[in-house]
C-alpha positions, -999 to +999 in steps of 0.1 A: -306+513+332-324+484+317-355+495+315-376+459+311-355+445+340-370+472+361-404+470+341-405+434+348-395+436+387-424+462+390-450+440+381-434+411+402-441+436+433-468+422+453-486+453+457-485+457+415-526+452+413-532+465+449-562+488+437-586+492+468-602+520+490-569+530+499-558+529+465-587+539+441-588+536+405-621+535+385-615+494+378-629+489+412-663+501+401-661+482+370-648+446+384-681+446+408-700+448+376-682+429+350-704+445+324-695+456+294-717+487+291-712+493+327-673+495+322-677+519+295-694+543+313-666+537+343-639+540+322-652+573+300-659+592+332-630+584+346-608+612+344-600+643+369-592+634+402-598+599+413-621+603+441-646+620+427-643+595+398-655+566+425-677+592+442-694+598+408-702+565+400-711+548+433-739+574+434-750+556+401-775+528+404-767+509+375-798+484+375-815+516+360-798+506+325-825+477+328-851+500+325-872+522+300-855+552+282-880+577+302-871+559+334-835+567+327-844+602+314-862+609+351-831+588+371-806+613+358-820+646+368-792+659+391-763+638+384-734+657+368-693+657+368-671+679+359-675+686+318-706+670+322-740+686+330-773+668+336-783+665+303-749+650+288-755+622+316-789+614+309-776+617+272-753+595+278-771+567+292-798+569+268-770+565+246-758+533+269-794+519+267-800+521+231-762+504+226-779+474+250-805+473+226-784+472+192-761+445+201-734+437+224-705+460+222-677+436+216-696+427+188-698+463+174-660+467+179-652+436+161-668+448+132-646+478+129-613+459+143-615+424+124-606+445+093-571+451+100-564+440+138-563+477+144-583+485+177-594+523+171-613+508+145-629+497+167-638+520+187-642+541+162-669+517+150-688+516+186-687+563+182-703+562+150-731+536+162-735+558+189-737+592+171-764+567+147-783+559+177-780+595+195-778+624+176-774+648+207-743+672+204-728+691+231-693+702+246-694+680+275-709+650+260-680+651+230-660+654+253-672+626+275-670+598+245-647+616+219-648+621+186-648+594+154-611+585+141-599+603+112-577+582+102-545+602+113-523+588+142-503+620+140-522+648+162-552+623+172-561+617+204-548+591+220-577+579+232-566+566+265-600+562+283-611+540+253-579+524+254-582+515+291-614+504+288-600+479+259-578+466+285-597+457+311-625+440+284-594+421+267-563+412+291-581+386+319-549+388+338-544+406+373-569+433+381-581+435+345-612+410+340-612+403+304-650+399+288-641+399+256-625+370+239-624+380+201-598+404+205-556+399+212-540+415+238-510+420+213-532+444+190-540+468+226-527+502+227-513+513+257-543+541+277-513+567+271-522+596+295-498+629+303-485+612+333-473+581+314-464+601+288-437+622+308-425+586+328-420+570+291-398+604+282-373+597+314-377+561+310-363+562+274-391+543+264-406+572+240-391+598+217-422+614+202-427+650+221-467+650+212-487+637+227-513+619+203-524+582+188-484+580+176-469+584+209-492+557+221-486+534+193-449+541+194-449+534+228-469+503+227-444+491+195-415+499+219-431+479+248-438+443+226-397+445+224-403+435+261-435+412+252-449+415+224-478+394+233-490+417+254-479+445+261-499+468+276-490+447+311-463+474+319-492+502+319-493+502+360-455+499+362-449+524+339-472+547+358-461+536+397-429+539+388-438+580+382-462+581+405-433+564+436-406+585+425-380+555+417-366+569+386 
């Protein structure tokens, strides 16, 4: 089988970026925005099952980021998903609104990332302002924007909503909207989730059997053989070709 061949015929497929309400994915929410802070919050709820991902956040009014910190503490009363209870929402946005208020966040993750081109720097950069700026702790809101980088690849998460979201700020091709201009699409890590994980072990396209930061690196490394300008391109084709049962 060779595996960029049917990689690269994938994306070719004209229905390759088809992502609409018959096909949800959480970038819908996100590309009516194009917001940076909007996106995050899109892409770090987005996990579970899909619909109730879009249900979640269209019953968000986002404009509410433009307001005071005790308008936002009243607005999120009763909204709540999954891990998350009221208060972990409200915290969250608080957390969203002070963020706003610092700078922009492509500006904190440069300042982690510039060191070494590495992008959890990054992120890790934009956690620890937030932990700075919010001090709440909880299960659900941990769990909701992870936790800081130790410095391991081996057994850390892989990060994949982060890594997602890096996508869609950074790659301005197809679906993904690209805000961001400081950072190269060749320094993304693929948003490695279990489903892409298990298509990647029948693909031949992975060897690593945990799944952690490694796999996605090593999966990333093994897809810039194919391009390594950017390649993170083959995360949809990688994951339809699972999810349409053509292996």
């Amino acid at each position: 089988m060779d595996i960029k061949n049917l990689l690269e015929k994938e994306i070719t497929q004209k229905t390759y970026y088809d992502v609409n309400e018959n096909n949800l994915d959480p970038i819908l929410i996100a590309r009516q925005k194009k917001d940076e802070y909007i996106s995050l919050a899109c892409a770090l709820f987005a996990y579970g099952n899909v619909k109730a991902i879009i249900k979640f956040l269209r019953s968000i009014d986002f404009d509410i980021l433009n307001e005071t910190e005790t308008e936002i503490a009243k607005y999120f009363t009763n909204h709540y998903y999954r891990f998350q209870n009221s208060q972990d929402v409200k915290e969250f946005f608080i957390s969203l609104k002070r963020l706003k208020n610092e700078d922009s966040l492509e500006n904190i993750f440069f300042e982690g990332y510039k060191k070494e081109s590495f992008v959890i720097d990054g992120i890790d950069k934009i956690l620890e302002v937030i932990y700075q700026l919010n001090p709440y702790d909880s299960k659900g809101y941990k769990f909701l924007i992870g936790n800081r980088y130790k410095g391991k690849t081996k057994g850390s998460s892989p990060y994949k909503r982060w890594n997602m979201y890096l996508r869609w700020m950074v790659r301005d091709e197809g679906i993904d909207f690209g805000l961001w201009k400081n950072v190269k699409k060749s320094d993304l890590i693929i948003p490695l989730d279990t489903h892409t994980f298990n298509v990647s072990h029948k693909l031949g396209l992975l060897k690593r059997k945990t799944y952690d930061l490694e796999s996605a690196i090593e999966l990333t490394n093994k897809l810039k053989e194919f391009d390594p300008f950017d390649p993170v391109k083959y995360d949809f084709a990688i994951y339809r070709l699972g999810q349409n049962e053509k292996l």
